[in-house]
Structures are given as C-alpha cells and as structure tokens.
C-alpha positions in Angstrom: 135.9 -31.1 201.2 135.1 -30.4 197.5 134.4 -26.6 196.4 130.8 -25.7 196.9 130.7 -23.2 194.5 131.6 -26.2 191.7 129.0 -28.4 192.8 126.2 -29.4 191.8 123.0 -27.9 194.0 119.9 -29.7 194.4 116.3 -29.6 195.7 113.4 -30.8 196.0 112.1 -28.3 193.7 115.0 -28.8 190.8 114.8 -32.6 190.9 110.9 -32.4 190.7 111.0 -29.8 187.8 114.0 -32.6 186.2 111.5 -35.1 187.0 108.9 -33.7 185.3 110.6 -32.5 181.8 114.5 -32.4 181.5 113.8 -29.4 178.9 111.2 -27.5 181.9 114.3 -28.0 184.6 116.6 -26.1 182.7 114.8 -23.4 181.6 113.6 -23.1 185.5 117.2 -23.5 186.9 119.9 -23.2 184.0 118.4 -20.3 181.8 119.5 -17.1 182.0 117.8 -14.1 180.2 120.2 -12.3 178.2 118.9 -8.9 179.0 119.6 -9.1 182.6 120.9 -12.1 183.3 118.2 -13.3 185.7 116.0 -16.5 186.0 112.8 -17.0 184.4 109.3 -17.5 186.1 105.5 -17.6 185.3 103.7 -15.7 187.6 100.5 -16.9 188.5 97.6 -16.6 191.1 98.1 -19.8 193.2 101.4 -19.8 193.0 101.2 -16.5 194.6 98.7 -17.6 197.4 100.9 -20.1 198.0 103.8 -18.1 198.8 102.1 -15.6 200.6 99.6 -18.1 203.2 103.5 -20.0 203.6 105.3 -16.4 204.4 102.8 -15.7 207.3 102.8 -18.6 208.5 106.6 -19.4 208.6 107.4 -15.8 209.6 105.8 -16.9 212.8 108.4 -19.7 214.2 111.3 -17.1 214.3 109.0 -15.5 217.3 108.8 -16.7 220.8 105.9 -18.7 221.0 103.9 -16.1 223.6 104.5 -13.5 220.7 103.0 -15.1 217.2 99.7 -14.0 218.0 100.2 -10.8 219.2 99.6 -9.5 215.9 96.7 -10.1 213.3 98.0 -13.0 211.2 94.7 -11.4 208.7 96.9 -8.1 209.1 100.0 -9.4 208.4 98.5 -11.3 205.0 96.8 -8.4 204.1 100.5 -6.5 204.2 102.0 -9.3 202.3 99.4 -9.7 199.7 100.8 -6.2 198.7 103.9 -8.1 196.8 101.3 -10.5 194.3 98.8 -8.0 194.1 98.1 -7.3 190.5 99.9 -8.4 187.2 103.0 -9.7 189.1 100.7 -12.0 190.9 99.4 -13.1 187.9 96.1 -11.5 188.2 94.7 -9.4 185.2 91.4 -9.0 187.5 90.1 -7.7 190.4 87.8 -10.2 191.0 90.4 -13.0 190.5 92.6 -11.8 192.9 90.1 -11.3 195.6 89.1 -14.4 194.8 92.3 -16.2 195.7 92.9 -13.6 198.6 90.2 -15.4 199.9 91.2 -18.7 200.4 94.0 -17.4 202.0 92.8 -15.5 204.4 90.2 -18.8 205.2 93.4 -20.7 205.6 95.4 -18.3 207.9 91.9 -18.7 210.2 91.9 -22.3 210.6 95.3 -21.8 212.0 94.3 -18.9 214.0 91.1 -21.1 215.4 93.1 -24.2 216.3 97.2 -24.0 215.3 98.3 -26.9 216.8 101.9 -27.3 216.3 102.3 -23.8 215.4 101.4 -22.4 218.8 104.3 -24.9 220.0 108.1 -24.1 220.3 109.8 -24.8 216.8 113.2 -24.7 215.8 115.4 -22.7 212.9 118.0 -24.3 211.1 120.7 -22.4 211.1 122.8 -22.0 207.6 124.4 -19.6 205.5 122.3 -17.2 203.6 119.2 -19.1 205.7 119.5 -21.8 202.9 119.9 -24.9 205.0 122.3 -28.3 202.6 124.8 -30.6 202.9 126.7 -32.4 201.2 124.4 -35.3 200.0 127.3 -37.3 198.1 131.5 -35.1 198.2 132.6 -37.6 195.8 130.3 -36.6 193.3 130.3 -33.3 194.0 126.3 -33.1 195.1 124.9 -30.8 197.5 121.2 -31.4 198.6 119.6 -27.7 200.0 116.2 -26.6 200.7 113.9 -25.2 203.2 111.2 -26.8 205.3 108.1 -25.3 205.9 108.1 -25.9 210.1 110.4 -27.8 212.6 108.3 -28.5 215.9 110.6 -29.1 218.9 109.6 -31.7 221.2 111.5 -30.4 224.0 110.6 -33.7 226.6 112.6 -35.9 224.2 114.6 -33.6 222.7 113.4 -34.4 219.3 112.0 -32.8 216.5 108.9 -33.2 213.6 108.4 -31.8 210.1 105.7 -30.1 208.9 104.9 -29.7 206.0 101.8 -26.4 204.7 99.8 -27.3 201.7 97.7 -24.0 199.4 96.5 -26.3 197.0 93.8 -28.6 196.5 95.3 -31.9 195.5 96.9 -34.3 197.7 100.5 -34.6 197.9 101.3 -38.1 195.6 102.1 -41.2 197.4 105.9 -41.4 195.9 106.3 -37.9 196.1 110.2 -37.3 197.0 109.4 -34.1 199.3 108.9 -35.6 202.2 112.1 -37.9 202.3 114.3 -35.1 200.7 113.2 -33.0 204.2 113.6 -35.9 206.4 117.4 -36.0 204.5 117.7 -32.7 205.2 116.6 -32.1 208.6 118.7 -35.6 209.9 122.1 -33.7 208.3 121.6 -30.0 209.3 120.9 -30.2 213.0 121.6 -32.8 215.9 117.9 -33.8 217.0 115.9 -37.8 215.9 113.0 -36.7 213.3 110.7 -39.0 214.9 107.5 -37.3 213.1 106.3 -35.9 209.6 102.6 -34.1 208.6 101.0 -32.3 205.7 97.9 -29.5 206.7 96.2 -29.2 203.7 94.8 -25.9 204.8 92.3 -25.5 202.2 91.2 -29.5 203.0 91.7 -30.0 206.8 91.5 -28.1 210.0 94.7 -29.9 211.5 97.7 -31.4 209.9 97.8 -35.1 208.9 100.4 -37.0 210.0 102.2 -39.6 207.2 104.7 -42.4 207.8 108.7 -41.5 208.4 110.0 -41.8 205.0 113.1 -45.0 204.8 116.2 -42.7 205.1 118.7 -45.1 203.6 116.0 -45.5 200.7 115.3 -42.3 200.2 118.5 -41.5 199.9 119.7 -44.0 197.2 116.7 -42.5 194.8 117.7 -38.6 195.6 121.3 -39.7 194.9 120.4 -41.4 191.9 118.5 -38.4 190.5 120.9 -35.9 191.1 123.8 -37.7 189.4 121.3 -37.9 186.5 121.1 -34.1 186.5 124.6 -33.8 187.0 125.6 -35.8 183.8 123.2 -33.6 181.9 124.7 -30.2 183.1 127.8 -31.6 182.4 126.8 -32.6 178.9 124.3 -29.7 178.5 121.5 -32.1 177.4 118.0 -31.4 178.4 115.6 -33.2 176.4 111.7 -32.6 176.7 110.1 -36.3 176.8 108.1 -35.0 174.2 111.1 -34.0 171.3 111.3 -30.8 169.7 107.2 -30.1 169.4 107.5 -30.0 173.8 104.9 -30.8 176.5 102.7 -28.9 178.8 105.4 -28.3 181.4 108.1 -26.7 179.0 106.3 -25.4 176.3 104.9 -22.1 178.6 108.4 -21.5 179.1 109.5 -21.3 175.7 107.2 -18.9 175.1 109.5 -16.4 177.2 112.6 -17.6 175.5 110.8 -16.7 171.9 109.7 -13.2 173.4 106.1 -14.4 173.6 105.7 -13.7 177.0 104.7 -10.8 179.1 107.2 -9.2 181.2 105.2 -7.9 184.7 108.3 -7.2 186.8 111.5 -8.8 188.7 112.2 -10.5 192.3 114.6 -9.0 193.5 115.0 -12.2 196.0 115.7 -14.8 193.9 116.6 -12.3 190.7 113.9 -13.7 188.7 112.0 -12.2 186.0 108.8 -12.7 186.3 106.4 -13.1 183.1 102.7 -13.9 182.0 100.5 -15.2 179.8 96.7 -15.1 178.4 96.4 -18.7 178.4 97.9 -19.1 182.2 96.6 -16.0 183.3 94.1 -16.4 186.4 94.7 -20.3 186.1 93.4 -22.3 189.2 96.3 -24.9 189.0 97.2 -25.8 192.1 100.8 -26.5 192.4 103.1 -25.0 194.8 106.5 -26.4 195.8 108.4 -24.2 198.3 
C-alpha cells in the first residue's frame, strides 16, 4: 500500500473549494501563514451557526439512543455558542449574533419536536483520528476522507442511510458532488448496503427529504477525475483563479489575509487555523456551509 503521509488527501470540501477557484483551494488547503504556520479562514456568522446547530446535533449519535434527550439540546447550544460568540464568530454586533443564535436554536427545536432518524440507532465510523478515508485510487496515490453528518442503522436489514443537516437557506444543487462523495465513503469504511440518502434543511423543512442513491461507479469516475486534476496541480504548484491575476469573488477575500489586510480575531486550535475578518464580510448572511 502506498504511504499515506505522501498522498494526496481529498474531500468533499477541497474538491469543491478546487472546483470553485483553483487559486481559492489553495489558499484554503495549501497556504500556510508564515507567522505560525497554520491555515487560513474567514470567520463569519453562518458559517459559525452552521458548525455549531451540526456539533449538537452530531454530538448526539455517540449516545445510546434512550440518552440524547436527557439533556437540553437548547442547553447544550447555548454552551457551544460560547466558541463563535463574538469577533471569532464573525460577529462585530450584538444584535447580529443574536440574530443568527436564533435560527439555530429554531432549528435544534424542530429536531427536538419531531427528530425522526435522530431518535433512531445510528452508527460511528470508526477511523483514525475520527477522520474516516480510503484509498480512492493507490496507484495514483489518492486518498478520499471526510465526515458525514449522520449514519442511521436499519438494524432489520442490517443496513444503513446517510443523512445529511443543512443551516443554510439554499437548496443543495442538483450536481452537487456531496452526496456521492458520502455514498463513496460510507460503501468503503464500513461493511453495511447504503440503501438510503436525505438532506433536512432545518431552516426549510420539519423532516428530512429523502434524494435518489447517487450511481456509485459514476460518481466515482468524476471524484477520481477531479482529484488527479488537483494532484497534477500540487505537483506543479499551479493554482490559477479563472479570473487571472485581478481574482474572483471566491479568492479575492482571501488575498486579503495574504497582503495583511485582514483582521486577525483568534486561532482553532482544532484544525490550527487562523481565523480572520473583514468589514465587507462581516455579519454577511451567505449561506454556505460545507462540513
């Protein structure tokens, strides 16, 4: 088997960042400030709803399923919130911020009122450093990682069904690659059929909504294809905006930190990422949030 520390990693978060702007993608995943030798990220205040509705909630399939309610999932958000909450978060306002803490919390009582798969057992795939992958392609060196949201267990069949929690307010695209890169995932990290596969748009629906099983020998021909595209342009450090040299929407924010333009709020310690701001993406209700 090839070294895993020499290949080359992929998501579904990477290839959508390469997807969107070669130049964005490495700045995201390749970039390195030279202070302290972390990663780069905007902070900003749906990303940080986003992470925080998605911590509750997954928090709760590690727990036998008599136990997830026990405690105020409200409470438990409130506690959490403490970690966006302020500057970091990408709020510069208290009125903002409660603002956005309020979806959330309206989202965490849907699932309280009527969770569905959530109150249903659910399974964790085990992996090193909880990150599960595999190798997608050993010949070229690929390895396809990433974490799904929620793995319900259908213990009469023995099978199992992704799901999938939405923050935002826009549907998830038609071609979107996050659904097949899961069902890729889930098929090579544990034994069980996926046999099922739903988005809850918890700001849109009160239950999840169930989409078609992605085509797995399909799926994985495109993912392949993509990563050896990012491989070749790691290997020939080339990462090109669409745009040329004046940049596009996507990379252009994230020069700003590169030219010391950017506000510096703080660091996770997690994923060692510096985390920065700015006044024209402060308090911005985009709604984008890839886990």
């Amino acid at each position: 088997m090839p070294d895993k520390y020499a290949a080359t990693w992929v998501s579904y978060s990477s290839i959508s960042d390469w997807q969107k702007c070669p130049r964005a993608y490495y700045l995201k995943n390749i970039y390195r400030s030279p202070e302290t030798g972390n990663k780069v990220q905007f902070a900003s205040p749906s990303l940080s709803l986003g992470q925080t509705v998605h911590e509750v909630i997954e928090n709760l399939s590690v727990l036998p399923v008599e136990k997830r309610f026990s405690q105020s999932l409200l409470q438990k958000y409130d506690q959490a919130w403490q970690k966006v909450s302020g500057k970091i978060g990408g709020f510069t306002d208290e009125k903002t911020e409660a603002l956005f803490k309020k979806r959330g919390e309206t989202m965490l009582q849907k699932v309280i009122a009527d969770p569905g798969p959530v109150a249903e057992l659910a399974i964790k795939i085990k992996a090193e450093n909880d990150l599960p992958r595999f190798w997608l392609s050993p010949a070229d060196e690929i390895i396809l990682c990433g974490k799904v949201d929620w793995l319900q267990y259908l213990p009469d069949t023995n099978q199992v069904k992704v799901l999938d929690f939405k923050t935002g307010k826009k549907r998830e695209p038609v071609d979107s690659l996050q659904l097949p890169i899961y069902l890729l995932l889930v098929t090579n990290t544990q034994k069980r059929a996926v046999v099922g596969m739903s988005y809850w748009y918890l700001e849109l629906n009160d239950r999840p909504e169930e989409v078609a099983l992605p085509d797995l020998i399909g799926a994985e021909q495109i993912i392949l294809g993509l990563a050896k595209e990012i491989k070749l342009a790691r290997q020939l450090n080339r990462f090109r905006c669409p745009n040329g040299e004046s940049g596009c929407p996507i990379c252009r924010p994230l020069e700003k930190i590169v030219q010391g333009q950017a506000e510096f709020v703080g660091t996770n310690p997690t994923y060692r990422q510096d985390i920065f701001i700015l006044p024209s993406l402060e308090n911005t209700t985009e709604d984008s949030y890839i886990l």
